[in-house]
KEPAMAR-878478 format. One line per field, with one value per residue (C-alpha): residue in three letters; x, y, z. Coordinates in steps of 0.001 Angstrom, whole numbers, plus 524288, in hexadecimal, padded with zeros to 5 digits. Layout:
N
resn	[ALA, ...]
u	[X, ...]
v	[Y, ...]
w	[Z, ...]
END
This chain:
326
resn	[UNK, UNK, UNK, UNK, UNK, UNK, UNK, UNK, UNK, UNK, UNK, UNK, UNK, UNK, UNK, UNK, UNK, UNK, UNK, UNK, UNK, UNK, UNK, UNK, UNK, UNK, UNK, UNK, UNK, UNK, UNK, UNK, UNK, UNK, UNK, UNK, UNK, UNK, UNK, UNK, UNK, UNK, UNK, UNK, UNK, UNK, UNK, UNK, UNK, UNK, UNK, UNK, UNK, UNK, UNK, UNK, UNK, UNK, UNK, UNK, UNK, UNK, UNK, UNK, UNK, UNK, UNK, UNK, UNK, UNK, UNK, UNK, UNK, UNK, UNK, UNK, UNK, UNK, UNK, UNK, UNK, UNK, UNK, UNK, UNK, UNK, UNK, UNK, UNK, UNK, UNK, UNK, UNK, UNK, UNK, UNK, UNK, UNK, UNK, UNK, UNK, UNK, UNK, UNK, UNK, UNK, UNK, UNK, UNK, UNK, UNK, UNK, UNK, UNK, UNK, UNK, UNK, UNK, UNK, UNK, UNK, UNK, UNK, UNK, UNK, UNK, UNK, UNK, UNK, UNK, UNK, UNK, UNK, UNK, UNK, UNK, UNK, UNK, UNK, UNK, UNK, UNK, UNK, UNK, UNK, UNK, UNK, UNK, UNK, UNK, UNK, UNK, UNK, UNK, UNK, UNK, UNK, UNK, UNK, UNK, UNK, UNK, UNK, UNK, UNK, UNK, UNK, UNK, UNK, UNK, UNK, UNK, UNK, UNK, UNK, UNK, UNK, UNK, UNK, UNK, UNK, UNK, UNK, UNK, UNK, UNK, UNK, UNK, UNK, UNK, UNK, UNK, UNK, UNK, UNK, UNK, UNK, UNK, UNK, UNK, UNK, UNK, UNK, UNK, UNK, UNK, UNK, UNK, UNK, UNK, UNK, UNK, UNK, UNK, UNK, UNK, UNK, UNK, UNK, UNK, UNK, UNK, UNK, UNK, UNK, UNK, UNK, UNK, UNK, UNK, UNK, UNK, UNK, UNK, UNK, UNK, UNK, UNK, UNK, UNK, UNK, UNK, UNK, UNK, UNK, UNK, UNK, UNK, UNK, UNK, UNK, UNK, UNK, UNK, UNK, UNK, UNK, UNK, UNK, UNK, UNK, UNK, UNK, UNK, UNK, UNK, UNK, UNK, UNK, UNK, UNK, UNK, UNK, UNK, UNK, UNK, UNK, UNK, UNK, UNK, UNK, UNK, UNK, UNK, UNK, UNK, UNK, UNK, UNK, UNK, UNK, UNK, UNK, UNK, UNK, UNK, UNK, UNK, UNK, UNK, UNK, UNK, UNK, UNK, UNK, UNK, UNK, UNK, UNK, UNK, UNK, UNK, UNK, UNK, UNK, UNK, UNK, UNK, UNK, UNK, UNK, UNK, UNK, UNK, UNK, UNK]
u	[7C87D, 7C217, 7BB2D, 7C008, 7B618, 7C013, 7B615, 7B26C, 7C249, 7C3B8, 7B765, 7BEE7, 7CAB8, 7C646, 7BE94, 7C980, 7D255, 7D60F, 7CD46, 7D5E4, 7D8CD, 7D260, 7D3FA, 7C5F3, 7BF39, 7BF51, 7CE4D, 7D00B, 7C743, 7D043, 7DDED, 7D8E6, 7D5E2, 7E3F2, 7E9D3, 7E315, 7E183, 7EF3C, 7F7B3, 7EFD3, 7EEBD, 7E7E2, 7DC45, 7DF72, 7ED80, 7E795, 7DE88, 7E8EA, 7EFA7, 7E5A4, 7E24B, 7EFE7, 7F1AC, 7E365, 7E82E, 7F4EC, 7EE5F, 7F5DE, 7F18C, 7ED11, 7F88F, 7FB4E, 8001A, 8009D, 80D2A, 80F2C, 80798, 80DAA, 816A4, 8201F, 82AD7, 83455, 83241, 83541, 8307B, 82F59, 82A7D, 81DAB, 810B7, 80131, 805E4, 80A5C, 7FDC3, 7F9A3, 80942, 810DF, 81DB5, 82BFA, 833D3, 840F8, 83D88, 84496, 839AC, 83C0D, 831B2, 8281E, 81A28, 80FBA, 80512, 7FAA2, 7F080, 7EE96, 7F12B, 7FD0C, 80957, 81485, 814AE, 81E54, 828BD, 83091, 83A0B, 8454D, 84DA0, 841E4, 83791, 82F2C, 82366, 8184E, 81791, 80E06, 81021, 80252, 8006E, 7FCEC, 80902, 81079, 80685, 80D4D, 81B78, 8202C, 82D7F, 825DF, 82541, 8318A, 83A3B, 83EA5, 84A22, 84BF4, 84C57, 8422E, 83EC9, 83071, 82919, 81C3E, 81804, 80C22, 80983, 80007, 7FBC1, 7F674, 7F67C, 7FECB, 80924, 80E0A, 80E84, 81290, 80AE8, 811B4, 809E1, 80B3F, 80DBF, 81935, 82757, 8303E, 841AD, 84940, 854EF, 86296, 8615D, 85FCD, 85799, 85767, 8472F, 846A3, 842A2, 8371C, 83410, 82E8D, 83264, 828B8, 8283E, 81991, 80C23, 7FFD2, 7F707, 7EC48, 7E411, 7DD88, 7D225, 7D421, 7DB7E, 7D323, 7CC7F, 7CB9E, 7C6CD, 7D0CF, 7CDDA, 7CCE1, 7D1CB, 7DEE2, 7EAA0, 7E1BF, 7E03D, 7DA73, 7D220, 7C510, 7BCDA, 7AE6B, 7B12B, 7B537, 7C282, 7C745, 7CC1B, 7C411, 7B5ED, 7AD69, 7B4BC, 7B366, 7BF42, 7C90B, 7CBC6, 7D89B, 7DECA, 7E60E, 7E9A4, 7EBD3, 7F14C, 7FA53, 807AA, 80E59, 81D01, 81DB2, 822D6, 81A40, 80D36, 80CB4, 80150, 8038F, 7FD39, 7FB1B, 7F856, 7F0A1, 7FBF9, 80067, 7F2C8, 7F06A, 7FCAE, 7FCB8, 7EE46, 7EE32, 7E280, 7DFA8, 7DA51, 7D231, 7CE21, 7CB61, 7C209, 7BA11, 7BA5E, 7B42A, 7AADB, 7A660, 7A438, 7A043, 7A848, 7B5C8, 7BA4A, 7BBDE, 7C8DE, 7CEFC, 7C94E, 7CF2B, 7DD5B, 7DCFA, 7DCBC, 7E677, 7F10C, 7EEBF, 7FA1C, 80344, 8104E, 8182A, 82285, 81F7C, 82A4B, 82275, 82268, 81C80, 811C7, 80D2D, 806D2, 80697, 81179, 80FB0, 815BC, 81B12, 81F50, 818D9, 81EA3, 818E3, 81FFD, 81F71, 817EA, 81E2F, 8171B, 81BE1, 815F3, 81AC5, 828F6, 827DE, 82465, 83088, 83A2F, 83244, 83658, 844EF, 847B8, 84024, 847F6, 855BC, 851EF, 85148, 85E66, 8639A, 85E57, 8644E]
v	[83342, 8314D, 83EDF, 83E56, 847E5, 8534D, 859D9, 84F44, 84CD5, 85B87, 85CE4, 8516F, 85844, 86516, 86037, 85804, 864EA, 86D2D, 878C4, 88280, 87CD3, 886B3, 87E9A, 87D0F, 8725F, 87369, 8790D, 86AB5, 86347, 86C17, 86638, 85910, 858EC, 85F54, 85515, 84BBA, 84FFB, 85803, 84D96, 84271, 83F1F, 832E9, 837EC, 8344B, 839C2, 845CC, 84791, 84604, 8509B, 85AAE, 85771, 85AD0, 8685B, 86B1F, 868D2, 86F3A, 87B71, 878EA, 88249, 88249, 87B66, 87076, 86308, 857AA, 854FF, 860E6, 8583B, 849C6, 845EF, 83EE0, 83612, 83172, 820E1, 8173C, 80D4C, 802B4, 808E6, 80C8A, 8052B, 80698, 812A4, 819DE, 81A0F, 828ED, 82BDD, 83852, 833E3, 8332C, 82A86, 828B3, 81E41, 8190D, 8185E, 80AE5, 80A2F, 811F3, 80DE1, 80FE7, 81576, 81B52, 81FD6, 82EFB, 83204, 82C7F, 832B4, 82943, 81AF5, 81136, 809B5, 810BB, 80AB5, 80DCC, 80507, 7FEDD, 7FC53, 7FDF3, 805AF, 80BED, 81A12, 8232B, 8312D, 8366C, 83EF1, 84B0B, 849DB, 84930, 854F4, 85DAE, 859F8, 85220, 8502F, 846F4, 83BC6, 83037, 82A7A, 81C11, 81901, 82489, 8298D, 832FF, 83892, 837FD, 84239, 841FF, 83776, 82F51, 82079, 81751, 8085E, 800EF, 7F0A1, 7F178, 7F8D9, 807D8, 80E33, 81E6B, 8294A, 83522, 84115, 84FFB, 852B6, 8486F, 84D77, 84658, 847DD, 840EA, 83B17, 832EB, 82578, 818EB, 80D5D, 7FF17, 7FA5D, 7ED29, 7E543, 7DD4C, 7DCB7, 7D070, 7C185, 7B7F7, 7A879, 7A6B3, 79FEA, 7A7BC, 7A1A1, 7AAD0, 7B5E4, 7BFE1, 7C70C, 7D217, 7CA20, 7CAC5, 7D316, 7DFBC, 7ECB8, 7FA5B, 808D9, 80EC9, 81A81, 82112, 81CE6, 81514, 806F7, 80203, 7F4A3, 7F7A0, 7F406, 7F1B4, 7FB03, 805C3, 80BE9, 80F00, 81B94, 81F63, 81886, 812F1, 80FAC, 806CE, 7FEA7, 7F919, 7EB27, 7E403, 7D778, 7D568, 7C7D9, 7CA8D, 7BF23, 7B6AA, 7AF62, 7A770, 7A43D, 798B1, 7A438, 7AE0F, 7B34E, 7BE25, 7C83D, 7CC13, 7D352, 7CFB2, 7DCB3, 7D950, 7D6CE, 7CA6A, 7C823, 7C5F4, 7BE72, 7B50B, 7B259, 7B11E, 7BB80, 7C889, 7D2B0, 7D2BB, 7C2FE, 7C693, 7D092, 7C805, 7BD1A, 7C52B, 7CAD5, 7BC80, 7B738, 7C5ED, 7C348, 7CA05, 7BF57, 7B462, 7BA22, 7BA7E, 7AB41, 7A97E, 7AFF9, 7A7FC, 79BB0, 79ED8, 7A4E4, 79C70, 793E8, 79889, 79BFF, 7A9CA, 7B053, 7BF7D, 7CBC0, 7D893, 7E06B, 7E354, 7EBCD, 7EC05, 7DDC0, 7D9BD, 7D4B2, 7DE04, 7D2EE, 7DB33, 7CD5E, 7BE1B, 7B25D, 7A633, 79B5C, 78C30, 78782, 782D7, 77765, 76850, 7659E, 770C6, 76D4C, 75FDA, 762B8, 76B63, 75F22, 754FE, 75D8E, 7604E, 75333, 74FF1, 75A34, 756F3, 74676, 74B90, 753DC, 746E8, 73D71, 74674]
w	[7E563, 7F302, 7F87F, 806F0, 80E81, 810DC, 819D1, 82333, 8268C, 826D4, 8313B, 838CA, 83953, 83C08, 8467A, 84D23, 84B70, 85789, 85A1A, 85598, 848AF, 83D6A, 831C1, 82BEC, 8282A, 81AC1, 81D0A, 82190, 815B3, 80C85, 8122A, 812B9, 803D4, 800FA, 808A5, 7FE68, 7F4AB, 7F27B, 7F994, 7F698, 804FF, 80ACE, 810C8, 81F67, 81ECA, 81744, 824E2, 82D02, 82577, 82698, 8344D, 83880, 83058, 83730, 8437C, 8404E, 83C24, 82E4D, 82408, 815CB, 8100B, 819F2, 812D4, 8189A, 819A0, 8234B, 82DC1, 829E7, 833B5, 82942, 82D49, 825F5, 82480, 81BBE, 812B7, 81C46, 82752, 820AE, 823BD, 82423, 830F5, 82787, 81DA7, 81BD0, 822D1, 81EEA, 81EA4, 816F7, 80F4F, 807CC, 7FE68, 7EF9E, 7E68C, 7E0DB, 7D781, 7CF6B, 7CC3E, 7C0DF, 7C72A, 7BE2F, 7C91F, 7C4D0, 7D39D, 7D56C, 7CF28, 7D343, 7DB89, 7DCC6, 7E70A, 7F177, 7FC06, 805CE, 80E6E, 815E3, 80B07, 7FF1F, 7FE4F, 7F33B, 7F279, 7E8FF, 7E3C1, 7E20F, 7D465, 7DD9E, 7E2F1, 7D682, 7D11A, 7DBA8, 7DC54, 7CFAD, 7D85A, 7E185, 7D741, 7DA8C, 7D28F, 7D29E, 7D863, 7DF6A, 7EFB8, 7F5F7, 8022E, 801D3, 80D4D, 811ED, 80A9A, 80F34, 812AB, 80D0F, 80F9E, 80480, 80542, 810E2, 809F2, 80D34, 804A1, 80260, 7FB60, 7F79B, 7F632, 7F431, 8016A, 8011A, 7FBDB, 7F374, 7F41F, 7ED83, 7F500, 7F4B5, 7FA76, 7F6F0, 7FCCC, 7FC90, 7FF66, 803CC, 7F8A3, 80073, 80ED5, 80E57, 80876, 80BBD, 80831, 80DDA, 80B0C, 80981, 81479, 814CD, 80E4C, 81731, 81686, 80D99, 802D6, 7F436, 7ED60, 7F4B7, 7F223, 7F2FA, 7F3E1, 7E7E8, 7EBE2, 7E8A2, 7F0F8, 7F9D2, 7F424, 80380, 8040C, 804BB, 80CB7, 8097C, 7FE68, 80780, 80981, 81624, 8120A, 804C7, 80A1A, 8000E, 7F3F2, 7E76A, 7E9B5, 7E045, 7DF57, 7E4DF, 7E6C5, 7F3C8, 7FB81, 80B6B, 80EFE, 818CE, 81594, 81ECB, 81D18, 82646, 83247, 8307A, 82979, 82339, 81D64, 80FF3, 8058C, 7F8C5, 7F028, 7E306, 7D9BB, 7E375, 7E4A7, 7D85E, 7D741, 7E30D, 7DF16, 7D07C, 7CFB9, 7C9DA, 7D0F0, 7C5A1, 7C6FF, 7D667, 7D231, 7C8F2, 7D2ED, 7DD4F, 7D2AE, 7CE22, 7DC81, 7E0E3, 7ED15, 7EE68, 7F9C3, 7EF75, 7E9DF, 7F5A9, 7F910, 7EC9B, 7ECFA, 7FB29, 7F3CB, 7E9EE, 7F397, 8008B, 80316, 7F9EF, 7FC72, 7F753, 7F8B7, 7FD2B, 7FAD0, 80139, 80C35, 819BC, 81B95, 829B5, 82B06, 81C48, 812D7, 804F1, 7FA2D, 7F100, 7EA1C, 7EAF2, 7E573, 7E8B7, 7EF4E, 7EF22, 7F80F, 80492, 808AD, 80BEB, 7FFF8, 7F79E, 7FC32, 7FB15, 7EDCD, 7EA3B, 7EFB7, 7E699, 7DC9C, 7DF34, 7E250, 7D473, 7CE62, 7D50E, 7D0EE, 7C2C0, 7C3B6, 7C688, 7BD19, 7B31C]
END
């Protein structure tokens, strides 16, 4: 678990508070570690909390959600703005997930009118109000919960501080945003073997083997391919997460490891998956996310080339020459 330096963000605070403000300094340091620790805040959102019931004068037993200016959205309006976001939702929960992580008590699938989006029930959560946990295939109003970005996909956390009601309506999600027909013309920077956080809940690239939010960490290998597909109108940025990955380049995350390892080089998987994916065309069902297409399906397509058509006529004409000898 990281060990976020209570007292340094409670000095900052304190300091930036007005002059009449009483809360102490270690008044401050004990909210901020509440906020985290009792409703498994992220740490940014959990300053922002205490900083406004400091400069609200708010007392022992301020919560967070008494400063989060909530607003009701919905699925598809939410993007990276609304990371570390207090707001609410009335969302079907379409599917339920495994998820053995001893911090998380429920995860799974939940949509409305306008879109599709991953939401987790943390165990604390569960610990203090059993009637917080979903069920599949039914309505809720979901309050104060709070936004996340991961692979350029919102995502919603629901903690203590969030409330759960049950209601009566019925939704129809859109079953993908996006259908593309498209050839994979390039693989940024980024694409490979990478390296994520560690830490729970956070899952960022690192970066030399630092998080921006945690610091120094010892990462946790992935398999990712960033790349560029052009559908003869328009290109478009789209995301490969591991699974497709693995898929689209016919290689393990495991096999990526062990070729870095052997060449001691991580850059030669993604030279690798480059030549195994360039110039091939697939067919894409996802979703928008900001800049990037999320697949949440790839098939792979013919290729659609003089020759590759040319080809498909030799062959019908071959095949409709035999229908008629017989």
């Amino acid at each position: 678990m990281t060990n976020h330096d209570y007292q340094a963000a409670a000095e900052d605070i304190h300091d930036a508070a007005p002059d009449d403000v009483e809360t102490t300094v270690d008044e401050i340091a004990d909210l901020l570690e509440r906020f985290v620790s009792k409703y498994d805040l992220p740490w940014n959102e959990a300053k922002r909390s205490a900083r406004d019931s400091v400069f609200n004068e708010s007392d022992e037993d301020a919560s967070p959600t008494e400063n989060a200016a909530d607003e009701d959205l919905h699925v598809g309006d939410l993007d990276k703005e609304h990371e570390d976001e207090w707001f609410n939702l009335e969302v079907e929960v379409l599917d339920l997930w495994d998820d053995t992580h001893e911090k998380i008590a429920q995860k799974g699938l939940i949509g409305d009118n306008t879109g599709k989006t991953v939401f987790t029930i943390f165990q604390s959560a569960a610990d203090e109000n059993e009637d917080i946990l979903l069920e599949e295939g039914e309505s809720y109003r979901l309050e104060s919960v709070v936004g996340d970005y991961y692979q350029g996909d919102a995502q919603v956390k629901v903690n203590q501080a969030s409330d759960v009601e049950k209601i009566d309506a019925e939704f129809e999600p859109p079953e993908h945003e996006v259908d593309l027909r498209t050839a994979l013309v390039d693989v940024q920077d980024g694409s490979g073997l990478i390296k994520r956080c560690p830490e729970d809940d956070c899952t960022r690239p690192l970066n030399s083997s630092r998080c921006t939010e945690h610091g120094d960490v010892d990462g946790e290998f992935d398999l990712r391919i960033k790349a560029v597909l052009d559908d003869g109108d328009n290109t478009h940025q789209v995301i490969f997460n591991q699974e497709l990955t693995e898929q689209v380049a016919n290689m393990t995350l495991d096999e990526a490891v062990e070729m870095a390892e052997d060449a001691m080089d991580t850059s030669v998987v993604a030279n690798e998956i480059e030549k195994r994916v360039i110039g091939r065309y697939f067919t894409i069902l996802g979703r928008r996310a900001e800049d990037y297409v999320i697949p949440d399906e790839v098939g792979e397509e013919p290729e659609d080339t003089p020759e590759a058509r040319a080809e498909a006529l030799l062959a019908d004409n071959t095949a409709a020459a035999q229908g008629g000898d017989a």
